[in-house]
PAVO-437635 format. One record per residue (C-alpha): x, y, z; chain; residue in three letters. Coordinates in nm, 3 decimals, padded with zeros to 5 digits. Example, Ala and Ser with C-alpha at 12.3 -4.5 7.8 and 13.67 -1.06 7.14 Angstrom:
<r u="01.230" v="-00.450" w="00.780" c="A" r="ala"/>
<r u="01.367" v="-00.106" w="00.714" c="A" r="ser"/>
This chain:
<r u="00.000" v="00.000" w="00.000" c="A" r="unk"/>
<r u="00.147" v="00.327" w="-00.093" c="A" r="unk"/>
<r u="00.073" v="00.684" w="-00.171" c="A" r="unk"/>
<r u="-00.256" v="00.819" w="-00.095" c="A" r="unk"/>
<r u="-00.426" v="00.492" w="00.001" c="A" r="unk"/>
<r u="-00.177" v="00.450" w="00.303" c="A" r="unk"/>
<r u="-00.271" v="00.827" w="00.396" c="A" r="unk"/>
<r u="-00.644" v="00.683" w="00.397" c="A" r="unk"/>
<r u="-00.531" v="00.409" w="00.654" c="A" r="unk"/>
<r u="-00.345" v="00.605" w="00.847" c="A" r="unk"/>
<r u="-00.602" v="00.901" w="00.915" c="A" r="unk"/>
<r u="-00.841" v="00.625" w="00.966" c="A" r="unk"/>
<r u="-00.662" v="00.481" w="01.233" c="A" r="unk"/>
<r u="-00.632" v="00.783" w="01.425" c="A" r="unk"/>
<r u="-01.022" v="00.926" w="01.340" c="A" r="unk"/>
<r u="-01.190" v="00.747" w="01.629" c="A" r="unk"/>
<r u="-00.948" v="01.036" w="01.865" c="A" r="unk"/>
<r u="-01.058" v="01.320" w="01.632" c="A" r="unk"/>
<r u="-01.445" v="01.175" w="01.670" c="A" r="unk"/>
<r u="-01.446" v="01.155" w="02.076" c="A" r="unk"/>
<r u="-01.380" v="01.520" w="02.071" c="A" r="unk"/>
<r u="-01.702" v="01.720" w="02.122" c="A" r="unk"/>
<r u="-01.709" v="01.823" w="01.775" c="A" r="unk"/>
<r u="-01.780" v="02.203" w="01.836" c="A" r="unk"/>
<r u="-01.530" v="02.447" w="01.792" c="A" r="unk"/>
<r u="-01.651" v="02.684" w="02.073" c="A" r="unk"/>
<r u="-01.639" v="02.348" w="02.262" c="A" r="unk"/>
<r u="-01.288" v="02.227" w="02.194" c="A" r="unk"/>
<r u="-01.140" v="02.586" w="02.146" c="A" r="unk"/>
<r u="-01.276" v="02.793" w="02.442" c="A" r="unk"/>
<r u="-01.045" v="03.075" w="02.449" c="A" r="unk"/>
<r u="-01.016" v="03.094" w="02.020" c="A" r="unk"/>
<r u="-01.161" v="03.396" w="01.888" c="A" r="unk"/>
<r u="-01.324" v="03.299" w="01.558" c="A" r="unk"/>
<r u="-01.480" v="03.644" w="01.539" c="A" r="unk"/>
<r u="-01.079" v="03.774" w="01.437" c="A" r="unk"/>
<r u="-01.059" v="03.605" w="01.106" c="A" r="unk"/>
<r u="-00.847" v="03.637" w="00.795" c="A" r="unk"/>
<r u="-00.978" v="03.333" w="00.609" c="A" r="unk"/>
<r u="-01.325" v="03.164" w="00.559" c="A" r="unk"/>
<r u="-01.357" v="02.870" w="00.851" c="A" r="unk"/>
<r u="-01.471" v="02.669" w="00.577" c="A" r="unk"/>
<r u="-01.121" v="02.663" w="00.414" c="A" r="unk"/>
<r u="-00.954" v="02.459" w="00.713" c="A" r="unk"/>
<r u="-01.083" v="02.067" w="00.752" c="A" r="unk"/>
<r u="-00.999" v="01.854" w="00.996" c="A" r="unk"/>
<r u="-00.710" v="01.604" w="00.892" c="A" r="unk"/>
<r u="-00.778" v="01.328" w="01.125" c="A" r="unk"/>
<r u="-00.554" v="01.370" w="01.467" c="A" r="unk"/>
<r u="-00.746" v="01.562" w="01.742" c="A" r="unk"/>
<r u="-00.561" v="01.886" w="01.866" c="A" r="unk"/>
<r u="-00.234" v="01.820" w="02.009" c="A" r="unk"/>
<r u="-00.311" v="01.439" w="01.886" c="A" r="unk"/>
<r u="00.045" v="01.506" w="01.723" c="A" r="unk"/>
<r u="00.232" v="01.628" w="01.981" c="A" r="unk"/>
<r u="00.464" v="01.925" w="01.985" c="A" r="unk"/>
<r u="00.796" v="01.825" w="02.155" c="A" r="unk"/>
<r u="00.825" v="02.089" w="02.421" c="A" r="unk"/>
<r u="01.172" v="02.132" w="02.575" c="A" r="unk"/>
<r u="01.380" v="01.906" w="02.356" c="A" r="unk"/>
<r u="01.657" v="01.694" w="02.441" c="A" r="unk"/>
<r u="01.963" v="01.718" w="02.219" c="A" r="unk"/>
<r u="02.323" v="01.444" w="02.235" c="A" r="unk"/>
<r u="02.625" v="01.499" w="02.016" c="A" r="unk"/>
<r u="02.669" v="01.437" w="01.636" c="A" r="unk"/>
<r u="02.842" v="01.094" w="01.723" c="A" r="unk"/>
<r u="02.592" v="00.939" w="01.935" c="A" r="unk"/>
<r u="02.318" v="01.061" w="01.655" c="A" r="unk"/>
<r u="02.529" v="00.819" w="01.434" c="A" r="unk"/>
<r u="02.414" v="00.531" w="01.630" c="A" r="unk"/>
<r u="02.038" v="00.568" w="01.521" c="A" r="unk"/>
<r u="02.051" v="00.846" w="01.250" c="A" r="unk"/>
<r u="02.199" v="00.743" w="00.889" c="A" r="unk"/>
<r u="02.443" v="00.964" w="00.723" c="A" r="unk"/>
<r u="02.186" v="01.023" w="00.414" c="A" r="unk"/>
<r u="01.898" v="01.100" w="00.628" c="A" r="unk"/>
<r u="01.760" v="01.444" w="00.578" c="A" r="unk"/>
<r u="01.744" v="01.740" w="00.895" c="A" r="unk"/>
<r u="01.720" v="02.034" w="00.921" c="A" r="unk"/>
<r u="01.979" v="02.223" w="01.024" c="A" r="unk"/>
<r u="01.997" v="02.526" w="01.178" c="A" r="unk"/>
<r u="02.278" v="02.770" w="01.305" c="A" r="unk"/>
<r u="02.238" v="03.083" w="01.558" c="A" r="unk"/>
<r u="02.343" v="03.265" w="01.839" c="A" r="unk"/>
<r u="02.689" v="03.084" w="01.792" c="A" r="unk"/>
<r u="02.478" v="02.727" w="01.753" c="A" r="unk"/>
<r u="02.412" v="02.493" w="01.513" c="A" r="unk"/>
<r u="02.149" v="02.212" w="01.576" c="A" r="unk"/>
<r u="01.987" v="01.963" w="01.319" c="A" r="unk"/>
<r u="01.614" v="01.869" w="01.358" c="A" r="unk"/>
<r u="01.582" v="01.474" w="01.198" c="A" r="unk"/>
<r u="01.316" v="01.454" w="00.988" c="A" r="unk"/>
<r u="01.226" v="01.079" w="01.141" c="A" r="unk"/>
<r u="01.173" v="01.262" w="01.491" c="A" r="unk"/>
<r u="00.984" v="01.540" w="01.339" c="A" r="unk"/>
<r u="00.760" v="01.335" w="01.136" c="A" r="unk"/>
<r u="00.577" v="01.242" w="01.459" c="A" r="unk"/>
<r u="00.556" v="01.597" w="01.624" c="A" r="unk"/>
<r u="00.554" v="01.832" w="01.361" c="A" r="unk"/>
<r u="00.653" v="02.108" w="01.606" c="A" r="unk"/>
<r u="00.980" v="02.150" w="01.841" c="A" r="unk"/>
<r u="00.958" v="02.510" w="02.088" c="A" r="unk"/>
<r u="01.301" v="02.514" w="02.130" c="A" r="unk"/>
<r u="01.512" v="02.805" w="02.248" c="A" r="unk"/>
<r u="01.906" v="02.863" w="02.120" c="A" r="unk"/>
<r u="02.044" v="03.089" w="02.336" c="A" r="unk"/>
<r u="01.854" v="03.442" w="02.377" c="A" r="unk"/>
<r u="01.598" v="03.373" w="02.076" c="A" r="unk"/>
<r u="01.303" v="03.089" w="02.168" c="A" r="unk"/>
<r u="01.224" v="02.937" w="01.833" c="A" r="unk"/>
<r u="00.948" v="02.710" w="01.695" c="A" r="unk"/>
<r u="01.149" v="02.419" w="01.443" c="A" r="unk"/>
<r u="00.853" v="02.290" w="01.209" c="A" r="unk"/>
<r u="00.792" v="02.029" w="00.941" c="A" r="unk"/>
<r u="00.460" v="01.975" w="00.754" c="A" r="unk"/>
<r u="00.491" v="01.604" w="00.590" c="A" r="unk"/>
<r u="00.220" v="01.670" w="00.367" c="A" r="unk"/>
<r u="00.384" v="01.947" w="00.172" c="A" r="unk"/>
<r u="00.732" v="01.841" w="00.184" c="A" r="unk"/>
<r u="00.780" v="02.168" w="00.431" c="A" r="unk"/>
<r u="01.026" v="02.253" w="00.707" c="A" r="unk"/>
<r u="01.044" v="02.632" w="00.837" c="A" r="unk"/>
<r u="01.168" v="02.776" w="01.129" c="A" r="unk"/>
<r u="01.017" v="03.084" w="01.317" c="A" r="unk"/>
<r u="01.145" v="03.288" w="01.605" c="A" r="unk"/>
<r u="00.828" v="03.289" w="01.864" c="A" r="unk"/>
<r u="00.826" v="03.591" w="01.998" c="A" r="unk"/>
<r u="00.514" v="03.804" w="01.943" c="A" r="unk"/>
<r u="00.558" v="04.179" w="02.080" c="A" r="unk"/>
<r u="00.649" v="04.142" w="02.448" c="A" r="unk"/>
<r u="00.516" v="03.769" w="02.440" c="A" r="unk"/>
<r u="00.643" v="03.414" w="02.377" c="A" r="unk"/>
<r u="00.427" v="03.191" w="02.247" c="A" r="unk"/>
<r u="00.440" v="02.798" w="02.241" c="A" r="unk"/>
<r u="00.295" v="02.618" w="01.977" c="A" r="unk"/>
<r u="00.077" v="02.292" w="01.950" c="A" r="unk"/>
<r u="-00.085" v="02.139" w="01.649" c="A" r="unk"/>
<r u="-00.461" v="02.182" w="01.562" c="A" r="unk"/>
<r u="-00.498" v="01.842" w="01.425" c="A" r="unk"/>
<r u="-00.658" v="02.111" w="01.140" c="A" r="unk"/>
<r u="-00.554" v="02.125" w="00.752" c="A" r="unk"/>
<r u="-00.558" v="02.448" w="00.512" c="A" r="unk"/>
<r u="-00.423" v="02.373" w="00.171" c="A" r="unk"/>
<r u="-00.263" v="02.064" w="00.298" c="A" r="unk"/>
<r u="-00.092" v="02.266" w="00.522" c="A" r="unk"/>
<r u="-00.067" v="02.218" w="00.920" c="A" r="unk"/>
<r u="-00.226" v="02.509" w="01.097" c="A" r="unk"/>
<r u="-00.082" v="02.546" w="01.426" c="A" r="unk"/>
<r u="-00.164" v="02.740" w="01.703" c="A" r="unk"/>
<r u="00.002" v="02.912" w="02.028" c="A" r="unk"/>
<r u="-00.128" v="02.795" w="02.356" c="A" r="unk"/>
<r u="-00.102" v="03.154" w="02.484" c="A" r="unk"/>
<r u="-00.432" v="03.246" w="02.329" c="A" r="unk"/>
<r u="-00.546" v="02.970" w="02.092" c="A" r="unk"/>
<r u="-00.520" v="03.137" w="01.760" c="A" r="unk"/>
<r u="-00.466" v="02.943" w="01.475" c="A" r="unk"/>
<r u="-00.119" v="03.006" w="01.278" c="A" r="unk"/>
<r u="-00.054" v="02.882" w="00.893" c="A" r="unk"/>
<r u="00.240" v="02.668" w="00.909" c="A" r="unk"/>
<r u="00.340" v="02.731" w="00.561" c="A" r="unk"/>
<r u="00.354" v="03.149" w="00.627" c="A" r="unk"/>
<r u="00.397" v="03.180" w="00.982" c="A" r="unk"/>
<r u="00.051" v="03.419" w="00.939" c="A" r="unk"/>
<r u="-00.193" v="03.389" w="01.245" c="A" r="unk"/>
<r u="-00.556" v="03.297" w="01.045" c="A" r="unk"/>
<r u="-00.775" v="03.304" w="01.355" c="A" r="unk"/>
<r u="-00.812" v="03.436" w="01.692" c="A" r="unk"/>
<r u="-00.636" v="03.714" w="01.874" c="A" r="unk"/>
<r u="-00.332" v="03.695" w="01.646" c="A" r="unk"/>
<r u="-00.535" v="03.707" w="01.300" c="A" r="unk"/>
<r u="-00.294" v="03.901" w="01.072" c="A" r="unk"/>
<r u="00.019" v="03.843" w="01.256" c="A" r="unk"/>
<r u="00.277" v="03.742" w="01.102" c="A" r="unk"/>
<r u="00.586" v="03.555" w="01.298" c="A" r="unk"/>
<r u="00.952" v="03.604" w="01.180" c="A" r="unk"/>
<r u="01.135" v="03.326" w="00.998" c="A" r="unk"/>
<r u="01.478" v="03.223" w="01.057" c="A" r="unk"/>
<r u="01.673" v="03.050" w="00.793" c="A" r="unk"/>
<r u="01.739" v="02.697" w="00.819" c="A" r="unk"/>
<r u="01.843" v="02.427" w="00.561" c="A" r="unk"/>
<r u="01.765" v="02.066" w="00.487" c="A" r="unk"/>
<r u="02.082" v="01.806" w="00.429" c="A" r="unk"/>
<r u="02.203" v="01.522" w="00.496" c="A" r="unk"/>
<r u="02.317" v="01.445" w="00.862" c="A" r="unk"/>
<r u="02.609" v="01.357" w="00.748" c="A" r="unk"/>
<r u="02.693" v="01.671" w="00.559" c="A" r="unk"/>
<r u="02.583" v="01.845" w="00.868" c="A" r="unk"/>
<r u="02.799" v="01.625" w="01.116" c="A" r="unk"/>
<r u="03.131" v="01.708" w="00.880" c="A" r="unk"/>
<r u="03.030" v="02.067" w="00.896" c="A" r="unk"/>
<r u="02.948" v="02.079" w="01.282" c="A" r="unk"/>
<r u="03.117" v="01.749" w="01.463" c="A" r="unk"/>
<r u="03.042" v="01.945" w="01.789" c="A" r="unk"/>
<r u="02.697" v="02.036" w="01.695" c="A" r="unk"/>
<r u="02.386" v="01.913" w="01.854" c="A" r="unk"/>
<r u="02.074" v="01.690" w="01.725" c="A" r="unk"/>
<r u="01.732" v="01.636" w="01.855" c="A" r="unk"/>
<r u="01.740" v="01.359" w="02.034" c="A" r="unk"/>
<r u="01.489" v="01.055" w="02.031" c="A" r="unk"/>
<r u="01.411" v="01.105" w="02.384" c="A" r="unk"/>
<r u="01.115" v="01.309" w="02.331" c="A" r="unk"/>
<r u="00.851" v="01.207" w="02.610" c="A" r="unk"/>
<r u="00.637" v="00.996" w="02.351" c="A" r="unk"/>
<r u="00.694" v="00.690" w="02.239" c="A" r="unk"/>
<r u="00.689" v="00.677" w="01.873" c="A" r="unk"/>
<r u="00.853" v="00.469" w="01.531" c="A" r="unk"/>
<r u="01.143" v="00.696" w="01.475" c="A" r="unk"/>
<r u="01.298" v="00.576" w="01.189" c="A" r="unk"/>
<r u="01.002" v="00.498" w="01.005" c="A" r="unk"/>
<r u="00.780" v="00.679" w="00.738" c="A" r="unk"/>
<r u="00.406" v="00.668" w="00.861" c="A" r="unk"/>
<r u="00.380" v="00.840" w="00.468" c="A" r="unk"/>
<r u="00.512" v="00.570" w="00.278" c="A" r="unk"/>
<r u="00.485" v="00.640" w="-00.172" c="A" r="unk"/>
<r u="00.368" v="00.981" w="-00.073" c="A" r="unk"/>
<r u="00.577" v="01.197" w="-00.302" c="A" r="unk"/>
<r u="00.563" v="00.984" w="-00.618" c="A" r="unk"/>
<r u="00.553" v="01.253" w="-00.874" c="A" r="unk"/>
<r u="00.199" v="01.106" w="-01.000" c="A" r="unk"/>
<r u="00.080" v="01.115" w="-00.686" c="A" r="unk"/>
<r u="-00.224" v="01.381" w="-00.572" c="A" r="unk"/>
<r u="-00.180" v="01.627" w="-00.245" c="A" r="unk"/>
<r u="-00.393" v="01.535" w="00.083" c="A" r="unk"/>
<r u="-00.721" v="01.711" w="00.104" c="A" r="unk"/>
<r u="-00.621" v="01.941" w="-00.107" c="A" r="unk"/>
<r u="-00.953" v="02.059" w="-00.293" c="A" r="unk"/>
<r u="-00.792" v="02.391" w="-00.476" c="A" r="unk"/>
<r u="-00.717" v="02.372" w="-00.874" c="A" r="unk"/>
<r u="-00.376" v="02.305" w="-00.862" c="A" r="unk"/>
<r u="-00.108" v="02.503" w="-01.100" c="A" r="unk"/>
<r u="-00.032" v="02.340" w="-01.422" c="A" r="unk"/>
<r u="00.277" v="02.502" w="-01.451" c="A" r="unk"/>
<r u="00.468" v="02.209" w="-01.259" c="A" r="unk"/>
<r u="00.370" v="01.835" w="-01.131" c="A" r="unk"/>
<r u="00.203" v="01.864" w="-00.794" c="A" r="unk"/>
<r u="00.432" v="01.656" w="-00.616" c="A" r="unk"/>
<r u="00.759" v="01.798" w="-00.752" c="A" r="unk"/>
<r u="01.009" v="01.953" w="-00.507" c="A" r="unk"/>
<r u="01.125" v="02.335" w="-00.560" c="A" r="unk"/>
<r u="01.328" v="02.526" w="-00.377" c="A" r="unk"/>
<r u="01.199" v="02.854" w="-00.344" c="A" r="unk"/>
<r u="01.330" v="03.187" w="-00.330" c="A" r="unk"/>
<r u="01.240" v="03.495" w="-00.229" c="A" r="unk"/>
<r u="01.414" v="03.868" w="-00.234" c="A" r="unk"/>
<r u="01.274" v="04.222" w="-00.176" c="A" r="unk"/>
<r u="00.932" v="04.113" w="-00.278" c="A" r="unk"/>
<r u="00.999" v="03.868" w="-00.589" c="A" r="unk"/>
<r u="00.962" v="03.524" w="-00.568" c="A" r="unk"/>
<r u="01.087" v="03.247" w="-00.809" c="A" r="unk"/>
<r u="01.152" v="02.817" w="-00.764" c="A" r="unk"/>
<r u="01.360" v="02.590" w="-00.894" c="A" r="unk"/>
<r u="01.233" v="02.268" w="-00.977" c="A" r="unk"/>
<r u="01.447" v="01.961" w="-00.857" c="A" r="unk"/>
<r u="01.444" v="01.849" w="-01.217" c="A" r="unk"/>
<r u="01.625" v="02.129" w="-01.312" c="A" r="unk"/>
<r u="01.875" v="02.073" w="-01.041" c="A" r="unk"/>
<r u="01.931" v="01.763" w="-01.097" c="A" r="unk"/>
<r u="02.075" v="01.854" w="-01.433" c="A" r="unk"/>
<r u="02.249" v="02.192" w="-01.395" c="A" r="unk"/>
<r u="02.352" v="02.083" w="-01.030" c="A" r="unk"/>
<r u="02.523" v="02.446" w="-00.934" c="A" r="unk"/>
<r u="02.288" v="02.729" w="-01.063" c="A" r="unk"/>
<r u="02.390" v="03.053" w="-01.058" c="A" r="unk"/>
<r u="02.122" v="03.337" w="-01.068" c="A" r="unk"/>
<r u="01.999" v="03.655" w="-00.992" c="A" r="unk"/>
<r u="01.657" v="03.775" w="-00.813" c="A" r="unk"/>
<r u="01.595" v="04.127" w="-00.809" c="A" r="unk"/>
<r u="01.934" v="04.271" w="-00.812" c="A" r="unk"/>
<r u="02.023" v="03.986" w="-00.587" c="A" r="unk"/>
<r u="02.301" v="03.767" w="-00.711" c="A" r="unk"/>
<r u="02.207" v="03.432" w="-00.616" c="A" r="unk"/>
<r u="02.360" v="03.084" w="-00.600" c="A" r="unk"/>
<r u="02.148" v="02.720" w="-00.565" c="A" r="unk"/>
<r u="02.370" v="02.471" w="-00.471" c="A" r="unk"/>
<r u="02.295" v="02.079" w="-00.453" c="A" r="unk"/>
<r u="02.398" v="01.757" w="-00.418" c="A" r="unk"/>
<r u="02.283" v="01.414" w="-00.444" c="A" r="unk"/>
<r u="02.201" v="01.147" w="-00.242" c="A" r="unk"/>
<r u="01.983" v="01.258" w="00.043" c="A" r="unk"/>
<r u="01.734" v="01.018" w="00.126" c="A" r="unk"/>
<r u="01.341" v="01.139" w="00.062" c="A" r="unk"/>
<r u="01.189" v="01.099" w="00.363" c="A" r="unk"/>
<r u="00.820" v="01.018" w="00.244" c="A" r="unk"/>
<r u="00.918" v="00.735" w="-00.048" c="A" r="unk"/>
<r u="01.011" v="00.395" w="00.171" c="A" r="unk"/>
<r u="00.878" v="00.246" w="00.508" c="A" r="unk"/>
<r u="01.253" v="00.314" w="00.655" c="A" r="unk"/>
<r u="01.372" v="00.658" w="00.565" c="A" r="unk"/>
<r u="01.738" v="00.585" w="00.540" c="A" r="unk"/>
<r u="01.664" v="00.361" w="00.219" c="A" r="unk"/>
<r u="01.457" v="00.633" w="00.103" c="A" r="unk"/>
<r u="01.530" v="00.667" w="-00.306" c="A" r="unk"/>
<r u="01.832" v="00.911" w="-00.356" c="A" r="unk"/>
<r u="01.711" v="01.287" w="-00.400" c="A" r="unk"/>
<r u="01.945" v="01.626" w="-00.421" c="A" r="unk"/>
<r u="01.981" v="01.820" w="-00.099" c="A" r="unk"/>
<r u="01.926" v="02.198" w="-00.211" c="A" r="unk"/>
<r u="02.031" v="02.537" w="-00.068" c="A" r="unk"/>
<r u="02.000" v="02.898" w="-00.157" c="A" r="unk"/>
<r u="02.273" v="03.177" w="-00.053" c="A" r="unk"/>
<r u="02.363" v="03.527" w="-00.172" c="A" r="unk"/>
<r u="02.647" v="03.481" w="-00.441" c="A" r="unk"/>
<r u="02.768" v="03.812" w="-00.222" c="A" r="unk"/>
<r u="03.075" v="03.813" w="-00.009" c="A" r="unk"/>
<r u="03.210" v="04.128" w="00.072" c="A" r="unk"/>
<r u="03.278" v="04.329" w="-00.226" c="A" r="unk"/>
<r u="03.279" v="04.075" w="-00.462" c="A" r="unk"/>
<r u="02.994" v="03.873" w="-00.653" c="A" r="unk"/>
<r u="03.067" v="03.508" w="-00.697" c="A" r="unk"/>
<r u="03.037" v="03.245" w="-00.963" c="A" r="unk"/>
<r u="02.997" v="02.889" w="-00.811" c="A" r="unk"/>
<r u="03.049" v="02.560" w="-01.014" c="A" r="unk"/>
<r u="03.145" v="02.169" w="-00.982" c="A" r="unk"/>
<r u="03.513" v="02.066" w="-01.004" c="A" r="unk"/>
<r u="03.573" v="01.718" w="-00.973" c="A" r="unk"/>
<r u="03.271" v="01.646" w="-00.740" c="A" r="unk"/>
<r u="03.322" v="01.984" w="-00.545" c="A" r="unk"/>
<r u="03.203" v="02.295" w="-00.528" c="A" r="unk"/>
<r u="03.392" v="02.540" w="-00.555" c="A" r="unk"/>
<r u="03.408" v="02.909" w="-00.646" c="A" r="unk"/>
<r u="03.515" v="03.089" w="-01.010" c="A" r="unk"/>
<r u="03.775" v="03.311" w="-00.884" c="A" r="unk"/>
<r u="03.975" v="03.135" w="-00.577" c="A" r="unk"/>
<r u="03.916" v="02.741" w="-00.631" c="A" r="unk"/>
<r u="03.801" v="02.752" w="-00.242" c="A" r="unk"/>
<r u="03.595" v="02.477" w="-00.202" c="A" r="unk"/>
<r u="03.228" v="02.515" w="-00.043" c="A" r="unk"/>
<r u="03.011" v="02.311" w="00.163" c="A" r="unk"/>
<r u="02.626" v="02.309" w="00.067" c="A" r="unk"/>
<r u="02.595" v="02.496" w="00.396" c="A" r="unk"/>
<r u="02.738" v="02.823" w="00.244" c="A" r="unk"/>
<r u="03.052" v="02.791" w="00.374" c="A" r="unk"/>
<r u="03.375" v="02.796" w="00.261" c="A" r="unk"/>
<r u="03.598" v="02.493" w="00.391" c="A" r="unk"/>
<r u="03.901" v="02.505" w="00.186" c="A" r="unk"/>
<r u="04.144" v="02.768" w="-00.004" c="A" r="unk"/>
<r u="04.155" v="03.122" w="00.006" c="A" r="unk"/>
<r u="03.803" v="03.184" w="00.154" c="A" r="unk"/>
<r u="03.813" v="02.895" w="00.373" c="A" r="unk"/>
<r u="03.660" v="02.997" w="00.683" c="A" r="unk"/>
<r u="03.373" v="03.204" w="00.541" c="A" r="unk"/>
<r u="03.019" v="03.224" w="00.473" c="A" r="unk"/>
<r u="02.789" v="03.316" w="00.251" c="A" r="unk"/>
<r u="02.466" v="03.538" w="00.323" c="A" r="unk"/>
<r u="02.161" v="03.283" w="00.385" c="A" r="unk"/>
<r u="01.807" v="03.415" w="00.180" c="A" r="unk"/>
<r u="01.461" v="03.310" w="00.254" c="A" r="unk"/>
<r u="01.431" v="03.004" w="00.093" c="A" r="unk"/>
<r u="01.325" v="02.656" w="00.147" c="A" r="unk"/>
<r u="01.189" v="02.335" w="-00.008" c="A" r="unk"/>
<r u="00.858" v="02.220" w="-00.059" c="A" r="unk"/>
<r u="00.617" v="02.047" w="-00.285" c="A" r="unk"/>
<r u="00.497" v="02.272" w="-00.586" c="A" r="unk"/>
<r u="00.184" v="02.221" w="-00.523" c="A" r="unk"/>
<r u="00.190" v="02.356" w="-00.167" c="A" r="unk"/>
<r u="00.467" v="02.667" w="-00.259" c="A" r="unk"/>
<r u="00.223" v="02.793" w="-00.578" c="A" r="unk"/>
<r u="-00.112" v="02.780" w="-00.392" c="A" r="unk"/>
<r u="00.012" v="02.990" w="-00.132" c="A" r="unk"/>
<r u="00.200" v="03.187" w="-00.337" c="A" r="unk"/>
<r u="00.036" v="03.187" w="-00.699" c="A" r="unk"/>
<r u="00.229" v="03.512" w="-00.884" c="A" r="unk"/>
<r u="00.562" v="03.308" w="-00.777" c="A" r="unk"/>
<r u="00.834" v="03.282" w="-01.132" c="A" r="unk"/>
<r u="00.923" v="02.946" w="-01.256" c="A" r="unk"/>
<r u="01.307" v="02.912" w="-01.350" c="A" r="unk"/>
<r u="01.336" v="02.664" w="-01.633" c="A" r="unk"/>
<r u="01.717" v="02.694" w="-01.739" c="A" r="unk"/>
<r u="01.931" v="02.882" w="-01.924" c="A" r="unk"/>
């Protein structure tokens, strides 16, 4: 069973939970304010799980990139994130369970989140004014999309653009923080003392395993997911998008697969893709690590310092135009001349077309050069 008829299964399973709730809004959300609204009610549907049925992981335990190696394979995808002086990587397998992980790296408290169902992982500082919120899941679809909400004052959040759609926070929008998705083994040779998410989350759960098994087969149609869908690309293809001062544009993963290094520019904004293969998919087999092989892509500024960069592949590597410094798909410079330096992360990220164009219609399609 694969594909959409194992989604069937699985939100069958868990519908029996969603049905014992009371099945009233006012009921299950007392302190929501569906009177503050910036979409029609009748847009989000329930996706099976009651709320919090998949549970945030709420102060998160983290062990070293070596004792990660005992349960996490090298080609398994996380998300990796670096600030305040930290980097961390989220593993997919965990996340798959939980969705969300309110985590805080030194002074900034963060939300870490990953919506199976359109391919999407995006990280948002949680800070709201003077507030900090924590965030839960809905058990709630829009689009496909998870919609979230903040246990401060049960609004309802679009995971896909951090906007709040209901309740106090209607119209708020929270602040992204760039993150990647690789390998964990391209993030364990980048950061051997960084730190990853461990297993020991509180719940007991099939870590390792993908409860979404076939799901991003390119002929395969999004989860409750009633909108036309855009023509332009296959629904199920991955893009990494991009977007600067306003302009937004994706790159299909067929395209990257054959250019491999593409560099670009986006509104005045010299930009770079960079990829490489081999990361496992992490909705295609039962067992993510033998997940078919798929390119791990990343975005950066082709900016450093003065100078405007021209990336391509040397012998497997990549490397810069004008020094031969070799780069890591990180952004960062781990050999030669540069060695040592970084390049200027965008607002990027990957997702399923389906999910990036129905949120964000008016979006460019690069096709080559």
């Amino acid at each position: 069973m694969r594909g959409s008829q194992a989604l069937v299964l699985l939100f069958a399973l868990l519908a029996p939970a969603a049905f014992a709730q009371s099945g009233s809004d006012a009921t299950d959300w007392p302190r929501t304010d569906f009177s503050r609204r910036t979409v029609e009610l009748s847009e989000i549907e329930s996706g099976g799980p009651p709320k919090d049925g998949i549970p945030a992981i709420d102060r998160p335990k983290f062990v070293s990139a070596q004792m990660a190696r005992t349960w996490l394979g090298a080609r398994e995808p996380v998300i990796a994130l670096r600030l305040q002086g930290e980097a961390r990587a989220y593993p997919l397998q965990i996340l798959m369970f939980h969705e969300i992980a309110n985590d805080q790296i030194g002074a900034v408290p963060v939300a870490v989140t990953f919506c199976p169902l359109c391919n999407a992982s995006i990280v948002f500082d949680r800070r709201v004014g003077a507030a900090v919120l924590d965030f839960g899941t809905t058990g709630r679809l829009r689009k496909s999309d998870l919609v979230m909400y903040d246990r401060q004052t049960e609004s309802w959040w679009q995971q896909f653009t951090g906007k709040g759609i209901v309740g106090r926070h209607a119209g708020t929008t929270l602040r992204r923080i760039p993150s990647e998705i690789v390998s964990f083994e391209e993030f364990a040779s980048a950061y051997p003392r960084g730190k990853v998410l461990s297993r020991e989350t509180g719940h007991y759960r099939p870590y390792g395993r993908n409860p979404y098994r076939g799901y991003d087969r390119i002929d395969q149609s999004p989860f409750l997911f009633s909108d036309p869908l855009d023509k332009r690309l296959p629904p199920m293809e991955r893009v990494i998008s991009v977007t600067v001062g306003g302009q937004q544009r994706v790159y299909p993963f067929a395209a990257i697969e054959k250019h491999r290094i593409i560099n670009d520019e986006l509104a005045g904004e010299p930009v770079v893709i960079l990829s490489r293969p081999g990361l496992a998919s992490p909705l295609d087999e039962e067992r993510i690590e033998r997940g078919r092989p798929i390119p791990a892509a990343t975005a950066f500024s082709r900016r450093l310092g003065k100078q405007v960069l021209e990336f391509a592949l040397r012998g497997g590597r990549i490397v810069d135009t004008a020094s031969g410094s070799e780069w890591n798909l990180l952004g960062e410079a781990v050999a030669g001349k540069f060695k040592g330096r970084r390049l200027g992360q965008l607002d990027s990220g990957v997702h399923f077309a389906f999910a990036w164009l129905a949120f964000n219609p008016d979006s460019e399609i690069w096709r080559g050069r």
